[in-house]
C-alpha positions as CSV (number, residue, x, y, z in Angstrom):
1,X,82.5,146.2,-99.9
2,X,82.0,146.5,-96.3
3,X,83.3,144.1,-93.5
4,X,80.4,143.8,-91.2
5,X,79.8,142.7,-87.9
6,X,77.0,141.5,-85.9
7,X,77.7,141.9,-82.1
8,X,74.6,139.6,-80.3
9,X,73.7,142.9,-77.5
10,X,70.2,141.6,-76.3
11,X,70.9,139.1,-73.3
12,X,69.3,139.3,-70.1
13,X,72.4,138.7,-68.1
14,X,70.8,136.8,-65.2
15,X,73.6,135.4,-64.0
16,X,75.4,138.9,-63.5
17,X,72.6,140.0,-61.1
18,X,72.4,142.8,-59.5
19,X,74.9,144.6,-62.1
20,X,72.2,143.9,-65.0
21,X,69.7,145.3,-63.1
22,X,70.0,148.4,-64.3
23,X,72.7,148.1,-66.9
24,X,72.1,145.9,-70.2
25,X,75.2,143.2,-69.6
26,X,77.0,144.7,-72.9
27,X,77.2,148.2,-71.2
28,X,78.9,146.5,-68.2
29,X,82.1,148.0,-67.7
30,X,85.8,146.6,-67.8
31,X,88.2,149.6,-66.3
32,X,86.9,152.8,-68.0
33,X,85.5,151.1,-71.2
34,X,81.6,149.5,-71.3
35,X,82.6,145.7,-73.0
36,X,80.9,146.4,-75.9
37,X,83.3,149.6,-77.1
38,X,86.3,147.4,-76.1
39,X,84.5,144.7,-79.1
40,X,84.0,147.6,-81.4
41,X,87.1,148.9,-80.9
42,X,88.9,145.6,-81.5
43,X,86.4,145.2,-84.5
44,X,87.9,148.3,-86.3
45,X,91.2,147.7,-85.4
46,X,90.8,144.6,-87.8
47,X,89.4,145.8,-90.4
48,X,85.1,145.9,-89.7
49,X,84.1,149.2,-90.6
50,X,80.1,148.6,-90.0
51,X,79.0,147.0,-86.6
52,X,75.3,146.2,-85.6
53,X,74.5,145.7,-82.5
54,X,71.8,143.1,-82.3
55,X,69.7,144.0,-78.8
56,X,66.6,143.7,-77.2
57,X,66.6,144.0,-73.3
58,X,67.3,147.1,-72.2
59,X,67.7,148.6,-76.2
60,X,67.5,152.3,-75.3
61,X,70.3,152.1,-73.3
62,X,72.4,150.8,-75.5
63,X,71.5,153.0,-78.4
64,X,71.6,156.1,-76.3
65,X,75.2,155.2,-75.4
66,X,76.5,154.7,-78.4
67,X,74.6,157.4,-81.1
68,X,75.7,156.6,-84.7
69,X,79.3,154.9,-83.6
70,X,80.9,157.8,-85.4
71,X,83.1,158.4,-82.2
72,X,84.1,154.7,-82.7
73,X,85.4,155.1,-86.5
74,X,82.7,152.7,-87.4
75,X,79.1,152.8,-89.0
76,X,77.2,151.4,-86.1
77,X,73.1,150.3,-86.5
78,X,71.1,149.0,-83.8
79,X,68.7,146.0,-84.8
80,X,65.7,145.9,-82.2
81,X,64.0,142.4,-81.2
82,X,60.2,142.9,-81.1
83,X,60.0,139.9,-79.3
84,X,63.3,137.7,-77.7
85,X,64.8,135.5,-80.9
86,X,67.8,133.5,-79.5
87,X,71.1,134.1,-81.0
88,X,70.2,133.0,-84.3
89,X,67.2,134.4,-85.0
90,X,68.2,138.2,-84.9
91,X,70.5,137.4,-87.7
92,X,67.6,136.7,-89.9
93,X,66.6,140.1,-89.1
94,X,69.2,141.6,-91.3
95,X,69.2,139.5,-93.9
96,X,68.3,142.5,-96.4
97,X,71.9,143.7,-95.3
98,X,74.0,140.9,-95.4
99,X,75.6,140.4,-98.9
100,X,78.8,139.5,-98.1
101,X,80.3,137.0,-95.2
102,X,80.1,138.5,-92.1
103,X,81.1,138.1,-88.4
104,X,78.9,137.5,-85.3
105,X,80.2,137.1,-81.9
106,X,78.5,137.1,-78.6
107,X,78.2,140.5,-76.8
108,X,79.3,138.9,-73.7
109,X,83.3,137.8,-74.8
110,X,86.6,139.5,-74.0
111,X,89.2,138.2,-76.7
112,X,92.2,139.6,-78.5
113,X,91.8,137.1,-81.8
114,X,92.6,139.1,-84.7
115,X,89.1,139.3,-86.1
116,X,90.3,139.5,-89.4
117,X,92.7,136.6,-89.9
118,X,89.6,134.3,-88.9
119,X,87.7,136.2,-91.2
120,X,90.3,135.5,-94.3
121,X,90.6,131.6,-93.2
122,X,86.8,131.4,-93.6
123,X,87.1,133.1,-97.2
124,X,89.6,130.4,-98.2
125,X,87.1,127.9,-96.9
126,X,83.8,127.0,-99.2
127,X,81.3,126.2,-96.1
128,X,78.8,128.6,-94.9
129,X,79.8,128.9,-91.6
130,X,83.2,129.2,-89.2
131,X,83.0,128.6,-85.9
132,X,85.7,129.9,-82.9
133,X,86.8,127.3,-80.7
134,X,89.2,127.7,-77.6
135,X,90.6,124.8,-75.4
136,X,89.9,125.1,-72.1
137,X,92.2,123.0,-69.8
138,X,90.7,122.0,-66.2
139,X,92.7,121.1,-63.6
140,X,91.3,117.5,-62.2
141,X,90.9,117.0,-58.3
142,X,91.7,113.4,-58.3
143,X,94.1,110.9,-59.4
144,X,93.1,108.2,-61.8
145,X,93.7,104.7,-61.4
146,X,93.3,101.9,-63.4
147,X,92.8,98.1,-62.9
148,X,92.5,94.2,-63.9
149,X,89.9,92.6,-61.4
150,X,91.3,93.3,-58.4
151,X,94.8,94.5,-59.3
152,X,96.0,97.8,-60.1
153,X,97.8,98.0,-63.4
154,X,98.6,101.9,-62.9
155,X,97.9,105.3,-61.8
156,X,97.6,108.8,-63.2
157,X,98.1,111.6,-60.7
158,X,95.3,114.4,-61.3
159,X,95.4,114.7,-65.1
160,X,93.7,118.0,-66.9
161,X,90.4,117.8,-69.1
162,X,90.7,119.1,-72.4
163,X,87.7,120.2,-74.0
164,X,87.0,122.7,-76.7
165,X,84.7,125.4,-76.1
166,X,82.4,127.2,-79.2
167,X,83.9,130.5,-78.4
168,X,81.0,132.5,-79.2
169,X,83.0,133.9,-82.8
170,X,81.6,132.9,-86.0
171,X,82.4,133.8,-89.5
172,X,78.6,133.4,-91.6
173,X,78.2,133.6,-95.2
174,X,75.2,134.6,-96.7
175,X,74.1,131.8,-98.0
176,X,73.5,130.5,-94.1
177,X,70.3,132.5,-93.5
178,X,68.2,130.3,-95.7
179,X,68.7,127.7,-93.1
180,X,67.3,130.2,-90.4
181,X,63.9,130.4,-89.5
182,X,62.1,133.8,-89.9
183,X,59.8,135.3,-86.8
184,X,61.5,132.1,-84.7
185,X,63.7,132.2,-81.4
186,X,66.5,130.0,-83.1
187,X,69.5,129.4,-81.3
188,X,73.0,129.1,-83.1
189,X,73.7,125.9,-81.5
190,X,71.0,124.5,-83.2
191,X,71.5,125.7,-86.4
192,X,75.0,124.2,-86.1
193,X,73.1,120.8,-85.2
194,X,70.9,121.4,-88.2
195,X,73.5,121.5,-90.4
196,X,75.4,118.7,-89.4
197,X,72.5,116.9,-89.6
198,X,71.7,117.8,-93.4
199,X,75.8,116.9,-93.9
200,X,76.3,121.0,-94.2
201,X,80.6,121.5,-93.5
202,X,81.2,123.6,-90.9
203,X,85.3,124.6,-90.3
204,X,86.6,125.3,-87.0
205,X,89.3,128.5,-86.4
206,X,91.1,127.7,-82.9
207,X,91.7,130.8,-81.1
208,X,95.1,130.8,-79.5
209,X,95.0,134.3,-78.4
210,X,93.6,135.6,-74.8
211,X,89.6,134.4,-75.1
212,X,87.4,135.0,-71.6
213,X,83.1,134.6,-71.4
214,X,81.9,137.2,-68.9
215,X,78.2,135.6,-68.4
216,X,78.7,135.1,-65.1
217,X,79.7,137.0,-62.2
218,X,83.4,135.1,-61.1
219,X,84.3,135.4,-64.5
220,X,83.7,139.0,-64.7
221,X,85.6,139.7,-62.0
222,X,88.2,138.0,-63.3
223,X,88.1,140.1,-66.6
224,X,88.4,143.2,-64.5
225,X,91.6,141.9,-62.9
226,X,93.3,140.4,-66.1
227,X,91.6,142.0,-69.3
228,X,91.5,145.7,-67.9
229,X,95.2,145.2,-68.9
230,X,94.9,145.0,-72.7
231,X,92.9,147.8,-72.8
């Protein structure tokens, strides 16, 4: 059976004004390479031989650029919005297709997570739907200090915040699309909240590996100084 991929193509990018302007944000390059043939790349070299690209602003571009994905090694089918869905609702477009589990990750993120071994863990799990996660550590400013009343009991000098980010990665089974509405902009994040609210599992899959957003324009930048080297 075939090991698809749903790449989520159709974002404005308004916070990468100007560059979107006149290119969709997934065409954006890093070095020589548009971000979304580094993806598809990266998706064949773990195993996803069929990739749909999931777009709505600026579609032509897109499917102009890329033809069949034949050049890529990959079956490649563009799914056009007729009107904006979120990031779940284009799933539901291609629910005809999707037999099988099935990866969808944001057209917007720069990892090198082996695709596939997050794919596997999600077989071995029985819930619906995987979600990426990365920990982000921030530096903090300030040092903490803590009290009794008047007297300090102790200090902490400028410790990080760990949080964990969804890393826009998720492993879908097919079952999933029942809970997504048709016609409907529908946003992952609350399809995630639906579920936990119905007491639906959802597993996480930490990525350890090199994970970077480029929705904004200081973090693309900072992909075409760092990423341009894995390439």
């Amino acid at each position: 059976m075939p090991k698809r991929a749903i790449i989520l193509s159709g974002g404005l990018g308004t916070r990468l004004k100007p560059f979107t302007d006149t290119i969709p944000k997934p065409l954006l390059p890093i070095g020589e390479k548009a971000v979304l043939e580094i993806q598809i790349e990266r998706l064949k070299n773990s195993g996803f031989d069929e990739v749909v690209l999931a777009t709505n602003y600026k579609s032509q571009y897109i499917e102009n650029f890329f033809g069949d994905g034949s050049r890529y090694g990959v079956k490649l089918t563009i799914s056009k919005e007729d009107k904006p869905l979120g990031t779940a609702g284009p799933i539901k477009l291609l629910e005809d297709i999707l037999d099988e589990p099935f990866l969808v990750m944001n057209g917007d993120v720069l990892s090198l997570l082996d695709f596939n071994k997050m794919y596997q863990f999600s077989l071995d799990n029985t819930s619906d739907l995987t979600v990426g996660i990365k920990k982000i550590i921030m530096p903090y400013a300030f040092g903490n200090i803590y009290f009794e009343g008047d007297v300090v009991t102790g200090i902490e000098e400028k410790p990080d915040i760990v949080t964990y980010a969804l890393a826009g990665i998720y492993i879908m089974k097919p079952n999933i699309l029942k809970k997504i509405p048709s016609n409907t902009y529908y946003g992952i994040d609350k399809l995630i909240q639906s579920m936990l609210a119905t007491n639906n599992v959802i597993t996480k899959y930490e990525i350890a590996d090199y994970w970077l957003d480029i929705g904004d324009i200081e973090s693309y930048e900072k992909a075409q100084k760092e990423f341009v080297n894995f390439i």
